[in-house]
DOTORBA-594664 format. One record per residue (C-alpha): residue in three letters; y, z, x. Coordinates in steps of 0.05 Angstrom, whole numbers, plus 5000, padded with zeros to 4 digits. Each point is the difference from the previous one (the first is absolute). Example, Ala and Ser with C-alpha at 12.3 -4.5 7.8 and 13.67 -1.06 7.14 Angstrom:
<pts>
(pt 'ALA', (4910, 5156, 5246))
(pt 'SER', (5069, 4987, 5027))
</pts>
This chain:
<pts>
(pt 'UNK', (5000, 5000, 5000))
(pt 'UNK', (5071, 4983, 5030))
(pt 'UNK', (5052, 5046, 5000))
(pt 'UNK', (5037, 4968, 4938))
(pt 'UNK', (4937, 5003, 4964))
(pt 'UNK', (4990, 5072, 5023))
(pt 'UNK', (5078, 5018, 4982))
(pt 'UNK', (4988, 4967, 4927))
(pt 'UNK', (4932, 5038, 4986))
(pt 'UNK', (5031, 5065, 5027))
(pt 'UNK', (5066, 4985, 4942))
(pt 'UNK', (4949, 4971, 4944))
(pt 'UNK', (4966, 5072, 5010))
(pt 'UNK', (5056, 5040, 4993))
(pt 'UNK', (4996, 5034, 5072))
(pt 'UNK', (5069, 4953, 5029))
(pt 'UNK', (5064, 4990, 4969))
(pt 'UNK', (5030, 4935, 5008))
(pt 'UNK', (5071, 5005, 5031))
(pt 'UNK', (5045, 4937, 5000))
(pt 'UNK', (5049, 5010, 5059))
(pt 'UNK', (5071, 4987, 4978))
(pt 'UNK', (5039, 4928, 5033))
(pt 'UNK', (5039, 5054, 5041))
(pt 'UNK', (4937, 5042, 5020))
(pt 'UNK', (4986, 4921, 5033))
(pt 'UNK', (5049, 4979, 5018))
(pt 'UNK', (5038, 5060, 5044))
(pt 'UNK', (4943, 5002, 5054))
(pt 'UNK', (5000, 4919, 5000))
(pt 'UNK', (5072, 4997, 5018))
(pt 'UNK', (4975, 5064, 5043))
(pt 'UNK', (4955, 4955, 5039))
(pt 'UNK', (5040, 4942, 5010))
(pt 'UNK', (5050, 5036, 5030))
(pt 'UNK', (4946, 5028, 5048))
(pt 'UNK', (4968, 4934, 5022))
(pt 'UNK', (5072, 4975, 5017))
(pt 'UNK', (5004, 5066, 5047))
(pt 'UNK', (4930, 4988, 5026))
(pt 'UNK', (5013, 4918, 5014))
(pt 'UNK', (5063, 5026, 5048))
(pt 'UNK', (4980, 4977, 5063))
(pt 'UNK', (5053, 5046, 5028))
(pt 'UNK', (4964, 5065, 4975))
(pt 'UNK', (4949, 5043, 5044))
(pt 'UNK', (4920, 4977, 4991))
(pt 'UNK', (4991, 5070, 4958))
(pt 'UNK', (5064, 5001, 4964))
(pt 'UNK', (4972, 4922, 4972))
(pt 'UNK', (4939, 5018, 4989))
(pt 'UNK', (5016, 5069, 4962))
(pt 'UNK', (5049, 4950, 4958))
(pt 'UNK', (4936, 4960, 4985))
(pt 'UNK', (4956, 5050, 4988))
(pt 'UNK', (5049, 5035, 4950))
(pt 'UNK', (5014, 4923, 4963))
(pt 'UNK', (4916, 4997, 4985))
(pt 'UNK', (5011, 5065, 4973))
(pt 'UNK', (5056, 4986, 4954))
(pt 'UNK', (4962, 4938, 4986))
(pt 'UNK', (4929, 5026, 4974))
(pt 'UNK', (5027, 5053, 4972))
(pt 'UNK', (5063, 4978, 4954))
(pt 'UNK', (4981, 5022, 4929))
(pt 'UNK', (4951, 5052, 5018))
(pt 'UNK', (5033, 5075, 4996))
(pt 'UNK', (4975, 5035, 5064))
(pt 'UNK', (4993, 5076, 4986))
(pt 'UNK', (5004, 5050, 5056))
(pt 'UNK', (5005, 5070, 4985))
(pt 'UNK', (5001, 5069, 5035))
(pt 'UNK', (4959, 5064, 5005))
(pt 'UNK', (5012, 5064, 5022))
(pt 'UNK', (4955, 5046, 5013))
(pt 'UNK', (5010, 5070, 4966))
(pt 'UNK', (4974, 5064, 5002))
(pt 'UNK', (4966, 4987, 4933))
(pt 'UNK', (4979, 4938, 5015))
(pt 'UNK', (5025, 4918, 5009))
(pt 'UNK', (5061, 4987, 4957))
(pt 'UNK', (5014, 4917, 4991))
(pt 'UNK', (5080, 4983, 4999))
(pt 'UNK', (5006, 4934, 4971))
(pt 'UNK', (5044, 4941, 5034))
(pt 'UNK', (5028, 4967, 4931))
(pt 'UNK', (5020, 5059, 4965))
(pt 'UNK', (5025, 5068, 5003))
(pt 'UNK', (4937, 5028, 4980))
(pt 'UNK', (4942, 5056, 5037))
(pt 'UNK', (4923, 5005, 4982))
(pt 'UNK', (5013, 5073, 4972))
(pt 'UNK', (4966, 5002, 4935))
(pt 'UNK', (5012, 5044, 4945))
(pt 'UNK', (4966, 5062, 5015))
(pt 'UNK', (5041, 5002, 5075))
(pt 'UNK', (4939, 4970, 5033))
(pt 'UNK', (5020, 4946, 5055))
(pt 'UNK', (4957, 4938, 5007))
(pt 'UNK', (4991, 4942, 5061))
(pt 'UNK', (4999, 4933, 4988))
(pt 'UNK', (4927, 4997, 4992))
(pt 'UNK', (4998, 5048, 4938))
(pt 'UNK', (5057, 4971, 4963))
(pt 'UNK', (4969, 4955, 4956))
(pt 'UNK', (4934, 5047, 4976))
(pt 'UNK', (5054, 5043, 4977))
(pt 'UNK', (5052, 4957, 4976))
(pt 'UNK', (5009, 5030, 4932))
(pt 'UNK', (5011, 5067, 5037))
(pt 'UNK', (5067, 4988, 5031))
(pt 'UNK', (5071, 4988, 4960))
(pt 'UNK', (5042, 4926, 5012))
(pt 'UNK', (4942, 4978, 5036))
(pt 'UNK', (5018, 4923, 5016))
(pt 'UNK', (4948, 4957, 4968))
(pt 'UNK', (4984, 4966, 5064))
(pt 'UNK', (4965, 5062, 5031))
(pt 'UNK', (4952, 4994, 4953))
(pt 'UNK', (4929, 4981, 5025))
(pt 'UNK', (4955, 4988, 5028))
(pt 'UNK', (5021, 4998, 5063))
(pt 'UNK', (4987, 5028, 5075))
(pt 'UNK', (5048, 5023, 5041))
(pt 'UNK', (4963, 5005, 5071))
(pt 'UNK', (5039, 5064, 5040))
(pt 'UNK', (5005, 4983, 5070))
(pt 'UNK', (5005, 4920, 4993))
(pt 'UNK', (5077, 4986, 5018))
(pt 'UNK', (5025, 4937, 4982))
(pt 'UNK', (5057, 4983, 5058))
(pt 'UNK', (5037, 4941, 5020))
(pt 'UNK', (4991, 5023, 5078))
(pt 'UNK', (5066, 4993, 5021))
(pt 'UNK', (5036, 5067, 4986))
(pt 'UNK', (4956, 5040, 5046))
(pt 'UNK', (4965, 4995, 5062))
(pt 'UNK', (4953, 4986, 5006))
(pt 'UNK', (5025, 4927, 4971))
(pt 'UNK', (4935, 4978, 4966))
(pt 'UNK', (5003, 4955, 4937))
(pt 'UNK', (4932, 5026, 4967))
(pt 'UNK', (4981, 5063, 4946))
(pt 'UNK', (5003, 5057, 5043))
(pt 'UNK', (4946, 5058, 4992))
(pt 'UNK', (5013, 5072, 4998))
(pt 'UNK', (4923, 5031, 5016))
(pt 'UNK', (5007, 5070, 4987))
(pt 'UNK', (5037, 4973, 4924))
(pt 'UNK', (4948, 4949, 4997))
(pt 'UNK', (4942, 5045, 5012))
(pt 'UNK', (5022, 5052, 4951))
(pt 'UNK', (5011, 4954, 4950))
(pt 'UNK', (4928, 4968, 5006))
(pt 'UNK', (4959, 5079, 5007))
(pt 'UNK', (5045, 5009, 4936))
(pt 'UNK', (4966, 4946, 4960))
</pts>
């Protein structure tokens, strides 16, 4: 089964929402990109500044109409509380309880103003950073792995 196919089945069942991006949620990171792949065809910019350029326009490119979602946790003395991106809004349900990102959507009808997007299901994999690779050192484009998060998330399964 393709992907499509997959994505359709998945909607047909009741388990995916379709969401139509809007002409601006498209159109932003394609005038994004352009801009970029100007920057990166400057023959007069460093080998890394060009290819960061590029590698930021193939970004803009695949993803332009797909929301990207990164959130925070903390970690608490009574456990992983999620702090969304989007909105001004903390896992903390209604009994005072906080909840990580992996818990959210079993107990979605728990929490108050709960955006509808958190709800499941979903994994949230503690530990797995998503990073462009060029705010820190070391400068590596790739996921980056925390093991001691990582490991305590998998033992908590």
């Amino acid at each position: 089964m393709s992907p499509r196919e997959n994505f359709e089945n998945l909607v047909q069942l009741g388990r995916l929402k379709r969401q139509n991006p809007s002409a601006t949620a498209i159109a932003n990171p394609i005038a994004k990109a352009r801009n970029l792949l100007a920057d990166a065809q400057n023959a007069g910019g460093s080998l890394d500044g060009r290819f960061n350029n590029a590698y930021a326009a193939g970004h803009q490119f695949l993803t332009a109409g797909h929301p990207s979602h990164a959130v925070t946790e903390a970690k608490t003395g009574r456990g992983w509380l999620y702090v969304d991106s989007y909105q001004a809004w903390i896992a903390i349900a209604r009994n005072g309880e906080p909840h990580g990102a992996g818990g959210i959507w079993k107990h979605f009808d728990e929490f108050d103003g709960a955006p509808e997007y958190v709800r499941g299901p979903w994994w949230a994999i503690r530990g797995l950073y998503s990073r462009k690779g060029a705010f820190y050192a070391p400068y590596f484009p790739l996921p980056q792995l925390n093991w001691v998060d990582f490991f305590e998330w998998v033992t908590d399964r």
